[in-house]
C-alpha positions in Angstrom: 70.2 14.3 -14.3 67.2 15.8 -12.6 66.3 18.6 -15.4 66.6 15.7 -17.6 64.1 13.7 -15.8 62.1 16.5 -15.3 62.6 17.1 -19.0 60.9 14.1 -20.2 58.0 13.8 -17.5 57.0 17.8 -19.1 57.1 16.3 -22.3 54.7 13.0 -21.5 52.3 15.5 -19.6 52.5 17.5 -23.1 51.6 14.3 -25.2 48.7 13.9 -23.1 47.4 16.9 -23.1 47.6 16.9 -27.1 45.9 13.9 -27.2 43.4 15.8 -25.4 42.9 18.6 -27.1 42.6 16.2 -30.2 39.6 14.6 -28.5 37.4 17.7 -28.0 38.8 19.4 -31.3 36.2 20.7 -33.8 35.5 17.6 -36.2 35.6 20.1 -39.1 39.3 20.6 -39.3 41.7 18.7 -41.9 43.7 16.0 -40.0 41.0 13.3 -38.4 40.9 13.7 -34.5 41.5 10.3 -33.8 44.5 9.8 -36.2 46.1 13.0 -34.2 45.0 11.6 -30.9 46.4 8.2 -31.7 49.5 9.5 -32.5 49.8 11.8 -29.3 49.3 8.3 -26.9 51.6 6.3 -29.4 54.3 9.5 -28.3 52.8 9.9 -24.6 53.5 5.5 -24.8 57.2 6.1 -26.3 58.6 8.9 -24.0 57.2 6.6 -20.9 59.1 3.8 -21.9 62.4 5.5 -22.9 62.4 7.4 -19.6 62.0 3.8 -17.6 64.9 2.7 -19.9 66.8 5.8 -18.9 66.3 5.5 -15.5 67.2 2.1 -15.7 70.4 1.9 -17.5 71.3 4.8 -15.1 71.1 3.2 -12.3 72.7 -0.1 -13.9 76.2 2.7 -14.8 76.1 4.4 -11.5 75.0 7.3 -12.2 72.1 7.5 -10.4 71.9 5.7 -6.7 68.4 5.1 -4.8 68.3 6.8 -1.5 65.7 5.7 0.8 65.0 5.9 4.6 67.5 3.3 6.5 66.2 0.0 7.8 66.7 -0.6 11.3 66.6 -4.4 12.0 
């Protein structure tokens, strides 16, 4: 569960950092910067909300449990 996590945060930091690169890319190349760079957020947007669904529905089957710091009252 954790590589899989871990997994999906590399790949939003990844998105990002195309997106990026896309800003400060030469304007002369083929592909418009902001057509690349739009498309980098629209992914960076996706994998953030399919990992919040993941972690959700995991926690909703059990297969992840929170662990915290106990409450003494």
């Amino acid at each position: 569960m954790k590589w899989i996590l871990a997994l999906a945060l590399v790949a939003i930091v990844a998105a990002l950092a195309l997106a990026g690169r896309a800003m400060l890319r030469n304007p002369d190349s083929s592909t418009p910067a902001p057509r690349r760079m739009m498309r980098a957020l629209a992914w960076r947007v996706g994998l953030s909300v399919a990992l919040f669904v993941f972690i959700w529905v995991a926690y909703q089957l059990g297969w992840i449990q929170p662990t915290g710091l106990p409450i003494d009252r």
